[in-house]
N, CA and C atoms as an extended XYZ file, in Angstrom:
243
Properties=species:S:1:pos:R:3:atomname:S:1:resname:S:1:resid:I:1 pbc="F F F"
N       -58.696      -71.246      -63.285 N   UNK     1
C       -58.084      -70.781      -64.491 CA  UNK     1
C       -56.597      -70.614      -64.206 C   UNK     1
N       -56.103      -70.735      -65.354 N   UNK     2
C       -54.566      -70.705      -64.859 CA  UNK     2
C       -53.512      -70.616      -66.279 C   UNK     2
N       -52.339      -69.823      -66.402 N   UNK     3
C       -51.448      -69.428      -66.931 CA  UNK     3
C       -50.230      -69.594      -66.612 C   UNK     3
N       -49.892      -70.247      -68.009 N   UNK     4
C       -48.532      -70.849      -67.426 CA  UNK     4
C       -47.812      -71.006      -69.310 C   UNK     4
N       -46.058      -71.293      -69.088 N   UNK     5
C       -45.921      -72.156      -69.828 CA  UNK     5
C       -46.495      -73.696      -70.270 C   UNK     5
N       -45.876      -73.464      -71.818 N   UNK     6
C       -46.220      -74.842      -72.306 CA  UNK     6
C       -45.245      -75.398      -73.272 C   UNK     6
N       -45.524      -76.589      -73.060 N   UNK     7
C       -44.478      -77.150      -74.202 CA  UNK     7
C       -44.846      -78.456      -75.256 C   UNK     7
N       -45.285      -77.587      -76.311 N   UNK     8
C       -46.941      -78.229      -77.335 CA  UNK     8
C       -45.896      -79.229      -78.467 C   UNK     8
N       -46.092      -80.079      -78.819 N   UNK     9
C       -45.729      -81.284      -79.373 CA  UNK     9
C       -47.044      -81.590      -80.692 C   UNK     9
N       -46.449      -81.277      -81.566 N   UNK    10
C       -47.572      -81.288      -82.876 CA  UNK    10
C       -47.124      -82.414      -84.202 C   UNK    10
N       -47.667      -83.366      -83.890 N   UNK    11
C       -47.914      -84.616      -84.641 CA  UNK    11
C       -48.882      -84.711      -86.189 C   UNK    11
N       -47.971      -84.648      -87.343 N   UNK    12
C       -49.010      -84.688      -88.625 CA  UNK    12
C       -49.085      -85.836      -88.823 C   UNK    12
N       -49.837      -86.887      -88.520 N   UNK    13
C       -50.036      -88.401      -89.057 CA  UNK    13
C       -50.581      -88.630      -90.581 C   UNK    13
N       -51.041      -87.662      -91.348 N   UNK    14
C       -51.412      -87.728      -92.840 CA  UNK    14
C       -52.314      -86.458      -93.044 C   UNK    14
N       -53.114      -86.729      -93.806 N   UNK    15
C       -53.678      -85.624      -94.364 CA  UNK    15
C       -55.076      -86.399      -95.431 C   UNK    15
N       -56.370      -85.552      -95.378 N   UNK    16
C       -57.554      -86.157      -96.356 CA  UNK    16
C       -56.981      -85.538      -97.773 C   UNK    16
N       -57.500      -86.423      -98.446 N   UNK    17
C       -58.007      -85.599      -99.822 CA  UNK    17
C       -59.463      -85.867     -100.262 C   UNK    17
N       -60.034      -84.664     -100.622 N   UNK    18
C       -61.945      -84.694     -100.607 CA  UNK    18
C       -61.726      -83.711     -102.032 C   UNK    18
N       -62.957      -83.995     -102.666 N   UNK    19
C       -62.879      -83.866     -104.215 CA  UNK    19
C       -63.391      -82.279     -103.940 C   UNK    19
N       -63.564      -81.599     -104.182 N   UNK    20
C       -63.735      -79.774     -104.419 CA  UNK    20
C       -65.429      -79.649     -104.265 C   UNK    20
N       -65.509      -80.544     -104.781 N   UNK    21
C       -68.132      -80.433     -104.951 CA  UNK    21
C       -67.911      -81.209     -104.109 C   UNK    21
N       -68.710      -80.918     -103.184 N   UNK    22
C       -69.135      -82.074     -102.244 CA  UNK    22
C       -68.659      -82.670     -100.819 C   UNK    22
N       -67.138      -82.286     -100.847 N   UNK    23
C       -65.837      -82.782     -100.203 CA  UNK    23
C       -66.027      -83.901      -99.769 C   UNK    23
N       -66.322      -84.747     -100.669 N   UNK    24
C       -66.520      -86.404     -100.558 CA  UNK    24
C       -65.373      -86.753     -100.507 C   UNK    24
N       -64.700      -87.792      -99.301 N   UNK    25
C       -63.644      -88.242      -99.251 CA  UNK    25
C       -63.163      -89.141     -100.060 C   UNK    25
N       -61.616      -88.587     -100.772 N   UNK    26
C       -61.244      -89.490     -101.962 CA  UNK    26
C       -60.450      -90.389     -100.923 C   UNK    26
N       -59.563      -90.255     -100.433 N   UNK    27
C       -58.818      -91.341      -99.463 CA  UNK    27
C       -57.901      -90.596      -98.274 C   UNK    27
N       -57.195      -90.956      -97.875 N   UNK    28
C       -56.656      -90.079      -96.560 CA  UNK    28
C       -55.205      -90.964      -96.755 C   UNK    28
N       -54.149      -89.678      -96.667 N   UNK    29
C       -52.641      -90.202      -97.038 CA  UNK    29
C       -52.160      -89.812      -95.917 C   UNK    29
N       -51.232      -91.229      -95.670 N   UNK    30
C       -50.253      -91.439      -94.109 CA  UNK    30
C       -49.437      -90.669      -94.723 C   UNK    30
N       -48.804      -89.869      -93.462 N   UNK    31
C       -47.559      -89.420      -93.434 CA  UNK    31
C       -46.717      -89.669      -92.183 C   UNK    31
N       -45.054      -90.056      -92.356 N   UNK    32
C       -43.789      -90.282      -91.541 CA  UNK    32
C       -43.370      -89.031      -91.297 C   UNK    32
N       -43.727      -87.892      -90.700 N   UNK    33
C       -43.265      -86.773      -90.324 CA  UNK    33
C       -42.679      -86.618      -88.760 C   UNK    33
N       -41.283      -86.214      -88.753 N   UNK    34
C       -41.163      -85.715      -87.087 CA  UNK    34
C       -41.711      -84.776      -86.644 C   UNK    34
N       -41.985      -85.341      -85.303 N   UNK    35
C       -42.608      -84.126      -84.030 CA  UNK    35
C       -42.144      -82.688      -84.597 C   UNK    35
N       -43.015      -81.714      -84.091 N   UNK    36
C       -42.352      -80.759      -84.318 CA  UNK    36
C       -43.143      -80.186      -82.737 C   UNK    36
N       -41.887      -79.666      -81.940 N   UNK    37
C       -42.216      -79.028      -80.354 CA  UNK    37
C       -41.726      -77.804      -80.623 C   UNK    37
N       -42.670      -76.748      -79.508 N   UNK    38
C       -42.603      -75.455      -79.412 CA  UNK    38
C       -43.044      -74.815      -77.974 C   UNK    38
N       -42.088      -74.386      -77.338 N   UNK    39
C       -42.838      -73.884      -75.916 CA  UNK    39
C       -43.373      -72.037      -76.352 C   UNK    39
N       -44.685      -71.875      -75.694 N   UNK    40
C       -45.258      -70.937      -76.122 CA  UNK    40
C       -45.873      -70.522      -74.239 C   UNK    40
N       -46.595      -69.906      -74.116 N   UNK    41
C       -47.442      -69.585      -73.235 CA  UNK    41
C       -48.973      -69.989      -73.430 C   UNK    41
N       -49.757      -70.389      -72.674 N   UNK    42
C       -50.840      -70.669      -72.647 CA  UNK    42
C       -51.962      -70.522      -71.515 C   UNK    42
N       -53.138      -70.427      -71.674 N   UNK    43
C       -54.116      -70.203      -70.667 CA  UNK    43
C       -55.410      -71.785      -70.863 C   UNK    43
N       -55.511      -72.139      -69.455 N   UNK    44
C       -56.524      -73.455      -69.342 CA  UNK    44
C       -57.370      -73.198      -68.290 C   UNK    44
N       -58.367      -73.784      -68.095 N   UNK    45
C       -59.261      -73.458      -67.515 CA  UNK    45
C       -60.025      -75.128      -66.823 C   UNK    45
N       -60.085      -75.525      -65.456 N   UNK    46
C       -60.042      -76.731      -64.991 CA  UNK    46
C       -61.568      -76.826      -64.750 C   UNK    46
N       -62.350      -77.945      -65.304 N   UNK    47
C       -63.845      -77.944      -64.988 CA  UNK    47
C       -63.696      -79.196      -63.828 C   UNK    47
N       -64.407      -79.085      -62.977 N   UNK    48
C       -64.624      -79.717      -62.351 CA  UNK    48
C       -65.683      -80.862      -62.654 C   UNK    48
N       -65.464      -82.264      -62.615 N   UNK    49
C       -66.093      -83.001      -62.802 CA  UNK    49
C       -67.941      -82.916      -62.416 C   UNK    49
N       -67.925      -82.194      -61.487 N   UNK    50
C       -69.195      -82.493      -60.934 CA  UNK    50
C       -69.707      -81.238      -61.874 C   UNK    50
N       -69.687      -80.535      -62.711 N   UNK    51
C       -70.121      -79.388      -63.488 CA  UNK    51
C       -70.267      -80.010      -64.648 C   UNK    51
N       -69.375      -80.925      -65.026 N   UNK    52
C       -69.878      -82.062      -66.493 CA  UNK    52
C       -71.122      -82.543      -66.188 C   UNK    52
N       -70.813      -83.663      -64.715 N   UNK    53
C       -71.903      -84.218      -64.743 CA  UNK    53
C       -73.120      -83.893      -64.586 C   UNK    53
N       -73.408      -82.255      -63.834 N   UNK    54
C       -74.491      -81.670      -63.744 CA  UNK    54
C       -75.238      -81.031      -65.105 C   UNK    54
N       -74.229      -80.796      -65.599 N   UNK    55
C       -74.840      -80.347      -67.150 CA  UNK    55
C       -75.093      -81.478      -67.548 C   UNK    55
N       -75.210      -82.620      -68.045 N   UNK    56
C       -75.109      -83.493      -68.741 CA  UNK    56
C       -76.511      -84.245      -68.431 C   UNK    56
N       -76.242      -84.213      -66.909 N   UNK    57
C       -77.894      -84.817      -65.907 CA  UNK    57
C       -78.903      -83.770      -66.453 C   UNK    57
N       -78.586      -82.691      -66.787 N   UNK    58
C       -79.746      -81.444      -67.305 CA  UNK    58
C       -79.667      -81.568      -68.738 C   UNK    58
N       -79.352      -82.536      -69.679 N   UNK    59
C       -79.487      -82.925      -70.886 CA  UNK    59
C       -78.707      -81.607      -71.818 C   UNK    59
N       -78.229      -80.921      -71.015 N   UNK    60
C       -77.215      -80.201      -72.264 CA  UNK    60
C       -76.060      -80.411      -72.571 C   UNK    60
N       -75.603      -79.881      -73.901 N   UNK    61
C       -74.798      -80.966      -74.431 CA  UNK    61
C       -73.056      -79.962      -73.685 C   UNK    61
N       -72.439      -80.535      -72.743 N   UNK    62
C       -71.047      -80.164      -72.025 CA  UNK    62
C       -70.081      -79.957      -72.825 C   UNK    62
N       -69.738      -80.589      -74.330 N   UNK    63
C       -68.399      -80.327      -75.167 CA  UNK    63
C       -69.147      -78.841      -75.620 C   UNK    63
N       -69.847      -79.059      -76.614 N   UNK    64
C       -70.281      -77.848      -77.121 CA  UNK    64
C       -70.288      -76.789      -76.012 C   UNK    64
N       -70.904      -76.428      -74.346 N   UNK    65
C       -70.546      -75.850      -74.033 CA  UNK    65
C       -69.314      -75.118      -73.741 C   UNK    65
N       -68.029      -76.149      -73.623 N   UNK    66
C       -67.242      -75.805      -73.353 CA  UNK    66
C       -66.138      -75.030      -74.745 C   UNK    66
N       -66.793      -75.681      -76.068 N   UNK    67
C       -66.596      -75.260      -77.176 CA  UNK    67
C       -66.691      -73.661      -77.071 C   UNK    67
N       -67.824      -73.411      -77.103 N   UNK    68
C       -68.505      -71.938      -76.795 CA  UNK    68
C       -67.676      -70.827      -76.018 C   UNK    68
N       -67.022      -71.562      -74.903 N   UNK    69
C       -66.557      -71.089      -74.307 CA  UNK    69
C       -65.027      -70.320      -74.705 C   UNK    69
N       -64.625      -71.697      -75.141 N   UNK    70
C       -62.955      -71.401      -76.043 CA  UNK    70
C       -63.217      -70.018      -77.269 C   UNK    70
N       -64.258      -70.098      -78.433 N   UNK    71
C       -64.501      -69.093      -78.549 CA  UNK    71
C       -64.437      -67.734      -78.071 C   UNK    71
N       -65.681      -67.945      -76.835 N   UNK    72
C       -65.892      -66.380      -76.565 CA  UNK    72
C       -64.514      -66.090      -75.381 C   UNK    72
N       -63.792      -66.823      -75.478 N   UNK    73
C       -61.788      -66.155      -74.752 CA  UNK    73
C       -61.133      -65.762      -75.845 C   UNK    73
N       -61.620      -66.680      -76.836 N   UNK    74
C       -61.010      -65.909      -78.205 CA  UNK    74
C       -60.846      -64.679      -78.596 C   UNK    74
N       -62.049      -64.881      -78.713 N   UNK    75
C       -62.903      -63.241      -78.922 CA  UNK    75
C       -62.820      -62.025      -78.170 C   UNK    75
N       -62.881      -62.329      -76.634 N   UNK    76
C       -62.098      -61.236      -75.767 CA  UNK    76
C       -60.827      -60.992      -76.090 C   UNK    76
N       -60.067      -61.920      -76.575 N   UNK    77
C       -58.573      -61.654      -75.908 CA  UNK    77
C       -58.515      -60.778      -77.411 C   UNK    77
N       -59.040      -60.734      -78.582 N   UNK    78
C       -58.687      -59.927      -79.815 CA  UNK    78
C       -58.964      -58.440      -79.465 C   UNK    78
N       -60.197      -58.337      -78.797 N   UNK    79
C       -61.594      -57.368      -78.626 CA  UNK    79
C       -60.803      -56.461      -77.495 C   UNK    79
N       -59.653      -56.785      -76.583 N   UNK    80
C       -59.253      -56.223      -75.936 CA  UNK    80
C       -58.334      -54.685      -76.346 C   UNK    80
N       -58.259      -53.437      -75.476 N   UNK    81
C       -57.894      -52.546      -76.257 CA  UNK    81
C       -56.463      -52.605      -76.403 C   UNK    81
């Protein structure tokens, strides 16, 4: 695990439009927007390959775990006093 600066680079390439019932996609509009960068602080956490592949050999599903995971740091870091 590890903490550090960052320096995050956020790209809008377009945007959906989905009708209100249903959110059936009406079409998806390009957009020419510049980068927009921001250095912030951040926390990551390094899995080791052989922990993918062991989960994965045990048929559970590794994104979703790691999904789960991003969550419950979420959730601590609010929950904290």
């Amino acid at each position: 695990m590890s903490l550090g600066r960052l320096r995050i680079t956020d790209r809008i390439t377009g945007y959906e439009r989905r009708h209100v019932r249903g959110q059936h996609l009406l079409n998806i509009v390009p957009l020419d927007l510049p980068p927009q960068v921001f250095e912030t602080e951040g926390l990551w956490i390094e899995i080791p390959d052989e922990i993918r592949e062991a989960t994965e050999k045990a048929y559970m599903h590794f994104m979703g775990g790691i999904h789960a995971l991003e969550h419950a740091a979420i959730v601590e870091y609010y929950l904290r006093p």
